[in-house]
N, C-alpha and C positions, 0 to 999 in steps of 0.2 A: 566650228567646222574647219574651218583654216591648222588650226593646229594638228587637228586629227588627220589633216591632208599629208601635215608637217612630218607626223609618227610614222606615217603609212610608208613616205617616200624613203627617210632613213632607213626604216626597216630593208623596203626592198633594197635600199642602195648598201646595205652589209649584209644583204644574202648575196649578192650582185660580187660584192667584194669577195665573201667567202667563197662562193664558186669558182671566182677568177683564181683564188690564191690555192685552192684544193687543185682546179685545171694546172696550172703551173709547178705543183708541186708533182703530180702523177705524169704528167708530160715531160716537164723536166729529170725526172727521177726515173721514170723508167726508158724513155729512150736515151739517156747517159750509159746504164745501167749496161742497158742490151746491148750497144754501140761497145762497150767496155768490152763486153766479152768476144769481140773479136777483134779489136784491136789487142788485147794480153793474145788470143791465139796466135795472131801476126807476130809479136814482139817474142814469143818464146817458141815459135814453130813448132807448135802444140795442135789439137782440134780442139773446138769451142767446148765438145763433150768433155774432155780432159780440162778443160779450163772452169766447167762448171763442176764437176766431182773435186778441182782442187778447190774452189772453194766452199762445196760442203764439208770439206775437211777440215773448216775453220770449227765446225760440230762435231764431226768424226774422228780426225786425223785421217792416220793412214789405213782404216778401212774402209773410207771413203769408195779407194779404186777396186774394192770387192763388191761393190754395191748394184754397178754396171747401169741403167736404166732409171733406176731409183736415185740414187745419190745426183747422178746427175740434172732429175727433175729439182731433187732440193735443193742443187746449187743454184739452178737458175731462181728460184722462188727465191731466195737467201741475196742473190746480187738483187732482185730488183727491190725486194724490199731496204736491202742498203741503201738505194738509187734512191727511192722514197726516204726515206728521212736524211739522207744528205742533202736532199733538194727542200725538205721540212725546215731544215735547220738554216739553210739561205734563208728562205720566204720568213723564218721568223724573225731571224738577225738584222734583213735587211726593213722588214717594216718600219721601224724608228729609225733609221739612216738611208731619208729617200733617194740619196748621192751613189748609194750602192747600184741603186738600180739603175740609177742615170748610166752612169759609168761603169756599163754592165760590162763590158771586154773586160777592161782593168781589177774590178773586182771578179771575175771570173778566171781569171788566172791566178791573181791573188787566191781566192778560192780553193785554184786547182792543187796548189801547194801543199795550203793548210790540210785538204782531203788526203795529200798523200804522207803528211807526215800524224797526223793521226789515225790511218791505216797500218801505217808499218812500224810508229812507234805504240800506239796504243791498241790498237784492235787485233791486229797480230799475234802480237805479244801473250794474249789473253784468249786466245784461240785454243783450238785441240793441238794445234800443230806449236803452241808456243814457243814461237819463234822467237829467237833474242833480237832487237834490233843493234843492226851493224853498218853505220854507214859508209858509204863510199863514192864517190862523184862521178865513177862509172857507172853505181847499181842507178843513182841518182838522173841522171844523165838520159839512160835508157829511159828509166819508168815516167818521169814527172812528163815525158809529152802528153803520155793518157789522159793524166790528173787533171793537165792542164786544158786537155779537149773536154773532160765531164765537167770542170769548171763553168768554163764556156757554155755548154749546152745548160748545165740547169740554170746561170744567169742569163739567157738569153729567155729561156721560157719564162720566167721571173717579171723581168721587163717588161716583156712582150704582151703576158697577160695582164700583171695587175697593171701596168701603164694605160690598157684601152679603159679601165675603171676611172680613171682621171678627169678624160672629157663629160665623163658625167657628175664626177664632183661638181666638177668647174659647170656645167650648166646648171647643180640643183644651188650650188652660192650665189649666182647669178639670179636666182628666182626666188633667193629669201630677200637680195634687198629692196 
């Protein structure tokens, strides 16, 4: 009977986890996500509408801005699903390196980096608008504040969530011995 108590509770305690880390990946990922897209308005004195038809134009190019209404809904779907698996791709990296999450500022900047130079050296690039990447410590300068704020935000939801999973580790170890 004890054992079967045993299965039941694991169980819940990794649907418990998976919920935490699916919560943290969609929280984190798509308010980064959304947040992004007016901070790029701010930063090129653009509308969020123009900031989301250019990035359906990562699918269209430049008939993107023919699109009007439309293109612009795909942009936003297109950034938040970005935001979702960049926040994916934390929650997986950082499960085997629990210090990630400790030290969620630090790897969230660290983070915010890595996001921007695999955005403009690799996803860009391979876009409709295939852009060469070209660096400069100006363009640099400008851009990485974003990187470094959607950093931040999906390691903070990261922490946040799967961290309240812990005290229930720590009270199911405490009840196996």
């Amino acid at each position: 009977m004890r054992a079967a108590t045993r299965v039941r509770t694991v169980g819940k305690s990794m649907q418990k986890k998976s919920r935490e880390a699916l919560t943290a990946i969609l929280l984190g990922g798509m308010i980064a996500a959304t947040i992004d897209i007016f901070v790029a308005s701010i930063m090129y004195g653009r509308s969020p509408a123009y900031i989301m038809q250019s990035i359906a134009g990562g699918l269209l190019a430049k008939a993107t801005f023919d699109g009007g209404m439309g293109t612009m809904v795909l942009g936003a779907i297109l950034q938040e699903l970005m935001g979702i698996l960049i926040a994916a791709t934390y929650v997986a990296v950082s499960k085997p390196f629990p210090a990630l999450r400790g030290r969620w500022i630090l790897s969230g900047l660290g983070y915010g980096i890595v996001i921007y130079f695999v955005m403009g050296y690799i996803v860009l690039p391979l876009s409709a608008w295939q852009a060469a990447p070209h660096f400069t410590l100006a363009k640099f300068i400008k851009e990485i504040p974003a990187m470094l704020l959607f950093g931040l935000i999906v390691t903070f939801y990261c922490r946040r969530l799967i961290a309240s999973a812990q005290p229930a580790q720590h009270d199911a170890a405490k009840r196996r011995r």
